[in-house]
C-alpha positions as CSV (number, residue, x, y, z in Angstrom):
1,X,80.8,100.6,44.5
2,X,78.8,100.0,41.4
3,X,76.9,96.9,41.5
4,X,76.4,94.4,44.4
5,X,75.3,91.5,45.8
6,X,73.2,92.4,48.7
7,X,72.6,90.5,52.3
8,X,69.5,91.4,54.2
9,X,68.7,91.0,57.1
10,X,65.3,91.8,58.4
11,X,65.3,91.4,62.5
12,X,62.1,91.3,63.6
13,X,60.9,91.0,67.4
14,X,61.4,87.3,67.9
15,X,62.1,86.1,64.0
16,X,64.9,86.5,61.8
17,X,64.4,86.8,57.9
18,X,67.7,86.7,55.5
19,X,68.1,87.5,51.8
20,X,70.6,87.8,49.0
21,X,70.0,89.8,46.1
22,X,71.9,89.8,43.5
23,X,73.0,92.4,41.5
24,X,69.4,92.5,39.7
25,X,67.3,92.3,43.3
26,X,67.0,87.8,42.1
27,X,67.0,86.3,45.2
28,X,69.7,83.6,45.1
29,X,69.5,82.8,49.2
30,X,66.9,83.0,51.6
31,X,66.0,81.3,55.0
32,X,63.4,82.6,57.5
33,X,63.7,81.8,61.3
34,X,60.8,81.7,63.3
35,X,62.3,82.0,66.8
36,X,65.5,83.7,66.7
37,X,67.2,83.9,69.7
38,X,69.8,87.0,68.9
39,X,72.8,84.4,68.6
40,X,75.1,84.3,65.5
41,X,74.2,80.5,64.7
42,X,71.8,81.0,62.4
43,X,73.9,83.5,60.2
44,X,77.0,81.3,60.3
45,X,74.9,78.4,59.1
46,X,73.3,80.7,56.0
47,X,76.4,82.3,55.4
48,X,77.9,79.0,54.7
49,X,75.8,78.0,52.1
50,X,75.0,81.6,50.7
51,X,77.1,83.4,48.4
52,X,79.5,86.1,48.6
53,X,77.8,89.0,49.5
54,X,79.0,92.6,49.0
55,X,77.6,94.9,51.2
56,X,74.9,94.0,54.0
57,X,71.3,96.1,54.7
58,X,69.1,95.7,58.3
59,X,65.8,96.8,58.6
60,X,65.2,98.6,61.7
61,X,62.2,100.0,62.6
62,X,62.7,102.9,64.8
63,X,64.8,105.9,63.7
64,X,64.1,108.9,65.6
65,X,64.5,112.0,64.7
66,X,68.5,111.6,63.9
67,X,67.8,108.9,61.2
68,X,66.0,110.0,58.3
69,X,67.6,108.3,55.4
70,X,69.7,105.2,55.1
71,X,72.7,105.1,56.8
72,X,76.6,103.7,56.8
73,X,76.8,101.5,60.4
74,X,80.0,102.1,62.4
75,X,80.4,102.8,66.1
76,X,78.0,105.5,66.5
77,X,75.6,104.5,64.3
78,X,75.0,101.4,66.2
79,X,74.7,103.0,69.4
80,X,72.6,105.4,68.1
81,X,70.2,102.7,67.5
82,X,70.5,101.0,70.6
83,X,69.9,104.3,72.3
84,X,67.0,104.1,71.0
85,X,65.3,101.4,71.9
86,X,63.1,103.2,74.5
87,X,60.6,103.7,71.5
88,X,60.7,100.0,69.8
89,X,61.8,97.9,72.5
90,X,60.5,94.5,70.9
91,X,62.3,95.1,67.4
92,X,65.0,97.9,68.2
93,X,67.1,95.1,70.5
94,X,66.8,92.4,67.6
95,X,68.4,95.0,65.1
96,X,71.2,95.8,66.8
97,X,71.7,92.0,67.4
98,X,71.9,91.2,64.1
99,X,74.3,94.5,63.5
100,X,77.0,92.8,66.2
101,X,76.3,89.3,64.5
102,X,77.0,90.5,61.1
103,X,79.8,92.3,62.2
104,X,81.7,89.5,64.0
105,X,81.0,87.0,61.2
106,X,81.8,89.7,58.0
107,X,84.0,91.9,59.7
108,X,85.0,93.6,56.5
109,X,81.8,93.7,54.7
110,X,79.8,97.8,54.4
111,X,76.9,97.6,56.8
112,X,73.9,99.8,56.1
113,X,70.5,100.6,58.7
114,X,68.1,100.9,56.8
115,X,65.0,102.6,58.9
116,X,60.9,101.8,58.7
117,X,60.5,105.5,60.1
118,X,62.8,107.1,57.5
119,X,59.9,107.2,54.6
120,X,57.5,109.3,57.1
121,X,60.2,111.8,58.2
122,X,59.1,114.4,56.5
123,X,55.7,114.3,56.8
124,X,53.9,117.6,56.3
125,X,54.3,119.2,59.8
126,X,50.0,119.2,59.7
127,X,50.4,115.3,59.9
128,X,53.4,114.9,62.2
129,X,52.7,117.2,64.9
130,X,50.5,116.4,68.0
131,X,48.8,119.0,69.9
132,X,50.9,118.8,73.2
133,X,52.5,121.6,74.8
134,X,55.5,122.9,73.0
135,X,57.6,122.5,76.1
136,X,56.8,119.0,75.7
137,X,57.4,118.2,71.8
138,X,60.7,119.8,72.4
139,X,62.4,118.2,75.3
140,X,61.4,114.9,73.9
141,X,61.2,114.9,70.5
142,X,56.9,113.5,70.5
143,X,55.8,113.6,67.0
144,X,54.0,111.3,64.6
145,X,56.9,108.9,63.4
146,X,55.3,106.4,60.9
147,X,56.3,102.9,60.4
148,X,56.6,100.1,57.8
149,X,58.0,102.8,55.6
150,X,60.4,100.4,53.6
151,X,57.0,98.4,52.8
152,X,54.7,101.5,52.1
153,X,57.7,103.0,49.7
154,X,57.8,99.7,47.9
155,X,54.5,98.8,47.4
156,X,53.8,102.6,46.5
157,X,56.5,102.5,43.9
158,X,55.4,99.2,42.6
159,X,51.5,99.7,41.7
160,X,52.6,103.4,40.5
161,X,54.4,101.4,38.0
162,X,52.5,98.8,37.5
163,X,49.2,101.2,36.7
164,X,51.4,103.0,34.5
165,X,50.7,106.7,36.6
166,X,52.4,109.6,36.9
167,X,54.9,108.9,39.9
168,X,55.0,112.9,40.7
169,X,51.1,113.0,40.5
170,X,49.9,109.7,41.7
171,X,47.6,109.5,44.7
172,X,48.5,106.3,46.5
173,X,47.0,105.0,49.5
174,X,49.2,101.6,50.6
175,X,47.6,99.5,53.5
176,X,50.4,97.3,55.0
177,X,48.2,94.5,56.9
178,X,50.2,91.7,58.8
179,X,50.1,90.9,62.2
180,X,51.2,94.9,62.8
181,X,49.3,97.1,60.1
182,X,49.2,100.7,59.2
183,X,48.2,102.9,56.2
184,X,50.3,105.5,54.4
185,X,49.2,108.5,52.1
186,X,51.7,108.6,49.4
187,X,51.4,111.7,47.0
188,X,54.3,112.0,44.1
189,X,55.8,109.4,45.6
190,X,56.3,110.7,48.9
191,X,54.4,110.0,53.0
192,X,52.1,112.9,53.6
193,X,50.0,111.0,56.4
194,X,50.0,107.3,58.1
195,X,48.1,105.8,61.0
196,X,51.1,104.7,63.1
197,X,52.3,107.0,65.1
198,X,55.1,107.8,68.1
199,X,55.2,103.9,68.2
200,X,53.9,101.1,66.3
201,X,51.0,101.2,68.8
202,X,49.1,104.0,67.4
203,X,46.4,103.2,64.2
204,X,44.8,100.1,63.0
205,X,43.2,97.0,65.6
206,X,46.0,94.6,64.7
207,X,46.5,91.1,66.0
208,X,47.8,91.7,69.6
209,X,47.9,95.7,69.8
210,X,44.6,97.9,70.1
211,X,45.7,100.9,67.9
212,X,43.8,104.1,68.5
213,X,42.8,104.5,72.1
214,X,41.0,107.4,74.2
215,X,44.2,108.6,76.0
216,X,41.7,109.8,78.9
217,X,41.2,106.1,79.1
218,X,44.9,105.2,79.2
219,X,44.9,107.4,82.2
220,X,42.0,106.2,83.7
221,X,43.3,102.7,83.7
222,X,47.0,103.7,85.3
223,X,44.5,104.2,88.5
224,X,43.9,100.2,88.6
225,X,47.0,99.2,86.1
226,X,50.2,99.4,86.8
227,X,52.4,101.0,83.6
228,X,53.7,97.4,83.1
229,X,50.8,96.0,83.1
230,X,48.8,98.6,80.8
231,X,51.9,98.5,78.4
232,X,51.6,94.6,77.9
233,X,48.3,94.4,77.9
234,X,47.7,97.3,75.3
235,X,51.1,95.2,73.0
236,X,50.0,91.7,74.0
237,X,46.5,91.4,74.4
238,X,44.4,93.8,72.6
239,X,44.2,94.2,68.9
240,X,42.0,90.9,67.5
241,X,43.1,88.8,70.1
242,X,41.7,91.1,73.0
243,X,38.7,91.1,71.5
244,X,37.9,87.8,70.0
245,X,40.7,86.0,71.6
246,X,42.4,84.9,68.6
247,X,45.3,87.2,67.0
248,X,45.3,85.1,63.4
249,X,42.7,86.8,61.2
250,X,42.2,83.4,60.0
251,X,41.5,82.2,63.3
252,X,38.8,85.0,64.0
253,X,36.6,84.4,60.5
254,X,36.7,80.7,61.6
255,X,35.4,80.8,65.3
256,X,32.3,82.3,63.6
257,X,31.6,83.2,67.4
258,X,29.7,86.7,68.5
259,X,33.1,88.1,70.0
260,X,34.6,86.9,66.7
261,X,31.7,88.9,64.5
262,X,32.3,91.9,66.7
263,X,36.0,91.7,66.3
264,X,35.5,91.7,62.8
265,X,32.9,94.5,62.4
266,X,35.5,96.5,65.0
267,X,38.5,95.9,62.4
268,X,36.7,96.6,59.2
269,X,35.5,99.8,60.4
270,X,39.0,101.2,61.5
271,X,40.3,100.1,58.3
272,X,37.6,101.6,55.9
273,X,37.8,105.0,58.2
274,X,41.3,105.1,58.0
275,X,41.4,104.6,54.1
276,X,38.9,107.5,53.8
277,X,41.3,109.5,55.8
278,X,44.0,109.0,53.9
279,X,42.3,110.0,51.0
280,X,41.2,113.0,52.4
281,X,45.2,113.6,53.2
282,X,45.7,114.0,49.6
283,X,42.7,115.3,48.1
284,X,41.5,112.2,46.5
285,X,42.9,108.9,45.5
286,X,44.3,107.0,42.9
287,X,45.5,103.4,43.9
288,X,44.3,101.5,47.0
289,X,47.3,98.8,47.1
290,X,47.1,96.1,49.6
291,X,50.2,93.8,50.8
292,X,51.6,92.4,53.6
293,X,50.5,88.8,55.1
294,X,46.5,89.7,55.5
295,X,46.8,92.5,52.9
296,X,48.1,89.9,50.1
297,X,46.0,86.8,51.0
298,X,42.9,87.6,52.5
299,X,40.6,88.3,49.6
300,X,37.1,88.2,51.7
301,X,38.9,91.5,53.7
302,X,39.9,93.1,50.3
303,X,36.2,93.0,49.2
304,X,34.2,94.1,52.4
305,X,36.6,97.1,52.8
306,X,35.9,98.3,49.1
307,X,32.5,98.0,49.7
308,X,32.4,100.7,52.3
309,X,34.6,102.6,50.2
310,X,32.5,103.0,47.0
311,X,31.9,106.7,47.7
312,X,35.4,107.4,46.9
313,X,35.2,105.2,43.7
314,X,36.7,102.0,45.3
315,X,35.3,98.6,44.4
316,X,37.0,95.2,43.2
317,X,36.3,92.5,40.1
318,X,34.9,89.5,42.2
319,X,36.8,87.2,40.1
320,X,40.4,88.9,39.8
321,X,40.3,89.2,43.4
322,X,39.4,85.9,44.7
323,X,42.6,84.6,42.3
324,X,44.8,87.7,42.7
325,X,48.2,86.8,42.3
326,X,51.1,88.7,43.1
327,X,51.5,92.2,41.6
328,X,47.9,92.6,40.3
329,X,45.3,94.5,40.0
330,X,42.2,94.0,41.4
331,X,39.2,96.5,40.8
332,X,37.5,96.4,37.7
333,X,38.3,97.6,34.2
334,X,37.6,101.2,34.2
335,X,37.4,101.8,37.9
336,X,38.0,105.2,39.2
337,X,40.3,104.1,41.6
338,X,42.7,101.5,41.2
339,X,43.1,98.7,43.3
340,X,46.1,96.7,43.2
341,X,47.6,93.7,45.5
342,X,51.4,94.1,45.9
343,X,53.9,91.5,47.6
344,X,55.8,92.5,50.1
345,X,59.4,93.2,48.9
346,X,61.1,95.0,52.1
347,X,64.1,93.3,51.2
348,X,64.1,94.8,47.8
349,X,63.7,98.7,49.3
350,X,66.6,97.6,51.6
351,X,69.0,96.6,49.1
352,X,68.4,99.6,46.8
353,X,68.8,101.8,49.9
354,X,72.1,99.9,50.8
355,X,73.4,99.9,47.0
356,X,72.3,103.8,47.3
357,X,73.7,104.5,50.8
358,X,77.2,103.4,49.2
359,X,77.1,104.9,46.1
C-alpha cells in the first residue's frame, strides 16, 4: 500500500487513547479519554474532526501463543482475541471493543492487532519456560509471555539510535514504569528476558498489582480467600497502594508516612534487582533507558535506582537528569553504561507494525 496515514487506537482497561500519523509518524490528531465506556461515541466524534486515515492499528496486550507478530483483523482474528481474554481480562475486552467500533464506523478501512506480547515471543526457551510439569505447560500453553513489548521495542530502538550503538550488538535494558511496569533485556535488538510474565501480574510492585509473590503464599491464602477475592485484591489492592495506600508514586513520596518510606524502599529494591537481572540476561549492559509515565518524569526514582546500580557501571549527571527532556540522555559523559530517558511512542511501533503488516 506504500505510504499511509495511520489511526491508532490504544484500548486500555478503562481509557481510550487515539492517534493519526501521518505518513512520516507527525501526529496530526490525537484525543485521550479517560473513562471510556466501550461505545462508538467517542470515535465518531474524533473521526469527525480527524483526517482521512488509511489503514487503522490496535494495541492489544495479550497474544498468546497464536499471535506472535502483527496481524490483518477479520473474523477470526477478532475472535481469536476475544478468546482470549481469560489471560487479560481488564484490557483484552477493551480491544476487541474498539475492533467492532472501528469496524462499524470505517467499514472499509485495513484493520491491524498489533500485540504487547508479540516482542517477547521468542524469548530464549531458558527465559520463557517455568518449571511445571510438562503435562501442564502443554495442555495449557503456561509460559513466560512478556508485556508492554510495543513500548520496550520502541524505546529499545530509540536510545540504540540515539547513542549511536551497534543495533546487532547493543545491550539494552528498557524499564517501562507507569501505573503497570516491567523490564525487558533487549540484545541486537531483540527480548531475551522481562519481568512480566503469564499475565501482567508477574514482576515489578506497581501501583495497584503486587508483582512477584511466594506462590506457596497464594495458596496459603485460597484457605481464607476466595479466588475472587485473592484475584482482586492481588490486581486492585497491592502494588504501592497495598502497601502505602496510595497507587500515584507522587502520592506515596508526599505522604512522607512510615508505610509510605517502606513502600518506597520495597519498590526501589525490586526495581534495582530486576535491573541487575536483566543484565545478567545478556552478559552485561549497555543502555539503561527509562520511559513510561514514572519512568519519564520521576527524576528523584531515576537517580536512587542508579545508585544501587553503580557496580554495573550505572550512574546519572545530577543536572541532565533533574531537566531531562524527552529523548535524552542522562548519565554522565563517559559513563560505562548509558542512561537514556525515552518517551513513550507506542503509537509510533503500532503504525510501523500496521504500515508493515500491509506491505
Amino acid at each position: 500500500m506504500g505510504l499511509m496515514r495511520v489511526l491508532v487506537v490504544n484500548a486500555g482497561s478503562s481509557s481510550l487513547k487515539l492517534r493519526v500519523l501521518d505518513d512520516d509518524d507527525t501526529v496530526v490528531a490525537e484525543h485521550d479519554e479517560q473513562r471510556w465506556d466501550g461505545g462508538t461515541g467517542v470515535l465518531t466524534e474524533f473521526l469527525g474532526t480527524a483526517p482521512a486515515v488509511d489503514a487503522v492499528g490496535h494495541r492489544v496486550v495479550h497474544g498468546g501463543s497464536v499471535y506472535t507478530g502483527p496481524v490483518v483483523v477479520d473474523d477470526g482474528v477478532r475472535a481469536g482475541v476475544e478468546a482470549l481474554g481469560d489471560l487479560a481480562p481488564l484490557h483484552q475486552p477493551r480491544a476487541v471493543a474498539g475492533i467492532d467500533a472501528v469496524s462499524a464506523l470505517l467499514p472499509g478501512v485495513a484493520q491491524v492487532a498489533c500485540f504487547d506480547t508479540a516482542f517477547h515471543a521468542d524469548l530464549p526457551d531458558a527465559a520463557s519456560t517455568y518449571a511445571l510439569p510438562e503435562a501442564w505447560r502443554e495442555r495449557w500453553g503456561l509460559r513466560r509471555y512478556g508485556f508492554h513489548g510495543l513500548s520496550h521495542a520502541y524505546a529499545a530502538r530509540r536510545a540504540t539510535a540515539l547513542a549511536g550503538l551497534a543495533p546487532d550488538l547493543a545491550r539494552v535494558v528498557t524499564c517501562h514504569l507507569g501505573a503497570g511496569a516491567s523490564l525487558a533485556a533487549v540484545l541486537g535488538g531483540r527480548s531475551v528476558d522481562t519481568t512480566m510474565g503469564f499475565t501482567p501480574l508477574a514482576g515489578l510492585v506497581m501501583a495497584t498489582r503486587s508483582g512477584d509473590v511466594d506462590p506457596g503464599l497464594l495458596l496459603w491464602l485460597l484457605r481464607e480467600l476466595s479466588p475472587d477475592e485473592l484475584a482482586d485484591g492481588l490486581e486492585q489492592h497491592s502494588g504501592l497502594a497495598g502497601l502505602s495506600g496510595h497507587a500515584d508514586l507522587r502520592d506515596v513520596r508526599a505522604a512522607a508516612d512510615e508505610r509510605s518510606a517502606l513502600a518506597l524502599r520495597v519498590h526501589l529494591h525490586r526495581l534495582r534487582q530486576s535491573i541487575a537481572g536483566m543484565a545478567a540476561a545478556m552478559q552485561g549492559l549497555d543502555l539503561l533507558v527509562f520511559t513510561g509515565g514514572i519512568g519519564e518524569h520521576d527524576a528523584v526514582l531515576r537517580a536512587d535506582t542508579a545508585a544501587g546500580l553503580a557496580f554495573l557501571g550505572v550512574s546519572v549527571d545530577p543536572r541532565r537528569n533533574s531537566a531531562a527532556p524527552a529523548d535524552a540522555r542522562v548519565s554522565p559523559d563517559g559513563a560505562p553504561v548509558g542512561v537514556w530517558v525515552v518517551a513513550a511512542r507506542e503509537d509510533r511501533e503500532i503504525a510501523a507494525q500496521t504500515r508493515g503488516a500491509l506491505g
